[in-house]
N, C-alpha and C positions, 0 to 999 in steps of 0.2 A: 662808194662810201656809204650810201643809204642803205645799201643791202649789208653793208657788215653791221650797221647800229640796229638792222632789222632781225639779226642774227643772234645780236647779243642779248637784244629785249625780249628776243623767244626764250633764252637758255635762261633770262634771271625770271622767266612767267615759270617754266620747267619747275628749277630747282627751288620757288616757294610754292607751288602746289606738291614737290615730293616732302618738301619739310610741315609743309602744314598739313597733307594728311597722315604719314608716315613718322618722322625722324622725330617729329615733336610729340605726338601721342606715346612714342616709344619709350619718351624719356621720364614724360610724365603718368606714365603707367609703373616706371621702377617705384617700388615700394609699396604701391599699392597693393591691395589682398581684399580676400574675400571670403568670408567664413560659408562651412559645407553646411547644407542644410542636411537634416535628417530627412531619409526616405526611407529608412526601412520598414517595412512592411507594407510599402505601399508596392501596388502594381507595376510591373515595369514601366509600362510606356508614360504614367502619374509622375513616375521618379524621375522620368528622363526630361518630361517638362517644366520639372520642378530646379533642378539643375539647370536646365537652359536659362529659366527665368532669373537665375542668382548670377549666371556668366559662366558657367559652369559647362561640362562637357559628360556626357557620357558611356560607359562600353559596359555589354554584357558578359558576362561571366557565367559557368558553369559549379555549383558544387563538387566535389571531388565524391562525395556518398549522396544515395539516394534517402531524403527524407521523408519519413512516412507522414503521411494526414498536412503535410505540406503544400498548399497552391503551386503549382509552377511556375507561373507567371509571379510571384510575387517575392520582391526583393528581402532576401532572409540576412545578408551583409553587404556591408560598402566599405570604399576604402578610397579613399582615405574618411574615416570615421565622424560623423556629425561634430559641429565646433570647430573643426581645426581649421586652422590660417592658411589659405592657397591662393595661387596665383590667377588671376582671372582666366578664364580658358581652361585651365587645367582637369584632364579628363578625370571622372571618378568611377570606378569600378564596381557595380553591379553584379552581385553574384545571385543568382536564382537555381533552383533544386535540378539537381540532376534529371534529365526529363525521361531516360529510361528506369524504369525497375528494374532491377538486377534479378537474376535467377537461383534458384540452389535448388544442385543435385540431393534429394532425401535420401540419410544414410537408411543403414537398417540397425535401428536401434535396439534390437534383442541382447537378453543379457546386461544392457548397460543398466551404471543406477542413475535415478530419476534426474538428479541435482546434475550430474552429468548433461543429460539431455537438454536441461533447459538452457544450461550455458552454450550449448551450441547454437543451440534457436533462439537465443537473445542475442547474435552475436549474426544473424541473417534476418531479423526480424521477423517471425515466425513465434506465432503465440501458443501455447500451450490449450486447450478449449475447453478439454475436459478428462482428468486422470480416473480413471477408476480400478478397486482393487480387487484381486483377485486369491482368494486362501491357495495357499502355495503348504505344501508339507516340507519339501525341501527347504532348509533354513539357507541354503547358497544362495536361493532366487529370491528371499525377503528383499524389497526395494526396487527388485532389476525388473525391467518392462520386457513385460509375458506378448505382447501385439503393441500395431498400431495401426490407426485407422486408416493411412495413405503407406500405398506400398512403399517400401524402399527403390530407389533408381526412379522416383517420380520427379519431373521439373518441376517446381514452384516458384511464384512469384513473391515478392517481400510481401509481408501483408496476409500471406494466408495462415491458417490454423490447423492442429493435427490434436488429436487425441489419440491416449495412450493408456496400458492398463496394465497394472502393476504387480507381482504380488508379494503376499501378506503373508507371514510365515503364522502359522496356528499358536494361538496361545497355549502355550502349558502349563495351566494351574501347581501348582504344589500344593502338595497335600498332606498336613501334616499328620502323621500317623501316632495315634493314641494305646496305650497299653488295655488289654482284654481282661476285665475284672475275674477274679476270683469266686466261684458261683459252685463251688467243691461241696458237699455237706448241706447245699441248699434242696427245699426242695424243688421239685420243675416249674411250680410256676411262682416262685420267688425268684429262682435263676433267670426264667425271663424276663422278668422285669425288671432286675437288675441286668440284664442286657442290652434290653433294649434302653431303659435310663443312659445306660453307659456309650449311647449311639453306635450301637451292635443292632443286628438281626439275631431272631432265633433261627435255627437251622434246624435238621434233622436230628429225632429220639431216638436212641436203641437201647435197648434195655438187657439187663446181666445178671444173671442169678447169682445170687451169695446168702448165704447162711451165718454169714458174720456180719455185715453189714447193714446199719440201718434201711431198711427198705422203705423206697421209691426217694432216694434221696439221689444227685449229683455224684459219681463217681470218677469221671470223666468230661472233658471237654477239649474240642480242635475250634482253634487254637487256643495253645498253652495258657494258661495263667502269667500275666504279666508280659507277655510277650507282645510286639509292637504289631501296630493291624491296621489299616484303610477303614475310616468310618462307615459305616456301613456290612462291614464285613460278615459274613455270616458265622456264626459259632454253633458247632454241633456239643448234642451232650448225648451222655451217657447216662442211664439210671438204673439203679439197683433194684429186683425186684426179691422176695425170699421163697417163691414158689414159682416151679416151672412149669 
């Protein structure tokens, strides 16, 4: 008889130590919450005891891309997001920067144009350092990269830099060409000066005998009268003399 009541006062000791530390906390925890603190940008292991201190739980996470000038160690997002209502305990997800560098194979960018280039290398991270240009006579390779300063089929790491040189097709001035004055009947060195006025050269004299003609006057000139010419041009004349 004394061993069954000794039986029963063990099992009703039992089941208010499972209710008072267990069943009752259980129930009085429904509803309860607890808001996430912000950690991002803090260091991991800062973030993880910052969360423990709120009831909070934490895991790490990895980036999916590698960020540049980014800490490793330091938490860039979380999740579930600072402010929101969670449950006590509930873990929160720590994402920190992918801790490899990623590689890229360098093409060989000959021939390509510039804007081209850079959109690859802003798309591997890879800076552009220094372009420079090179006179090109061929108008097909204006813009298109003539070298570059790391060979093609070279490994790189995100982060590094390449220079690259360009070229530059030659300017071709236009020139607008001017009509050749009229300097017929002049004499030689009134025809030069209206030559030269006229932004002509004098050229070469030769001289022509005539017996009808005013002599040592203009009888000819190359080129034509009125005719369209490159300033500068040189004009020859002709002058009459009456004795040979």
């Amino acid at each position: 008889m004394i061993k069954n009541v000794l039986v029963v006062l063990l099992l009703l000791v039992v089941g208010y130590v499972v209710m008072d530390r267990f069943v009752l906390p259980s129930y009085t925890r429904q509803g309860e919450s607890v808001m996430v603190p912000d950690v991002q940008k803090m260091k991991y292991d800062e973030a993880l005891r910052t969360l423990r201190s709120s009831g909070l739980a934490g895991k790490k996470s990895y980036n999916v891309r590698y960020l540049r000038n980014i800490d490793p160690d330091m938490v860039i997002v979380q999740r579930p997001v600072a402010g929101s209502e969670v449950k006590p305990g509930r873990t929160v997800a720590l994402v920190v920067n992918k801790q490899e560098k990623p590689t890229f194979v360098l093409p060989d960018f000959y021939g390509r144009r510039l804007d081209e280039v850079r959109q690859i290398l802003e798309r591997v991270d890879i800076s552009l350092m220094d372009i420079q240009e090179q006179e090109v006579t061929d108008p097909a390779e204006d813009g298109k990269v003539l070298s570059q300063s790391i060979a093609p089929k070279t490994v790189l790491s995100h982060g590094s830099s390449l220079s690259v040189t360009v070229g530059k097709a030659e300017e071709i001035q236009a020139v607008t060409q001017i009509r050749v004055p009229d300097v017929l009947g002049m004499s030689l060195n009134q025809a030069r000066d209206i030559i030269v006025r006229k932004g002509f050269n004098s050229g070469n004299v030769s001289y022509e005998y005539s017996a009808l003609l005013v002599p040592y006057t203009v009888i000819n000139q190359k080129p034509s009268v009125n005719s369209l010419a490159d300033p500068g041009k040189v004009i020859d004349l002709t002058v009459v003399i009456n004795e040979e």
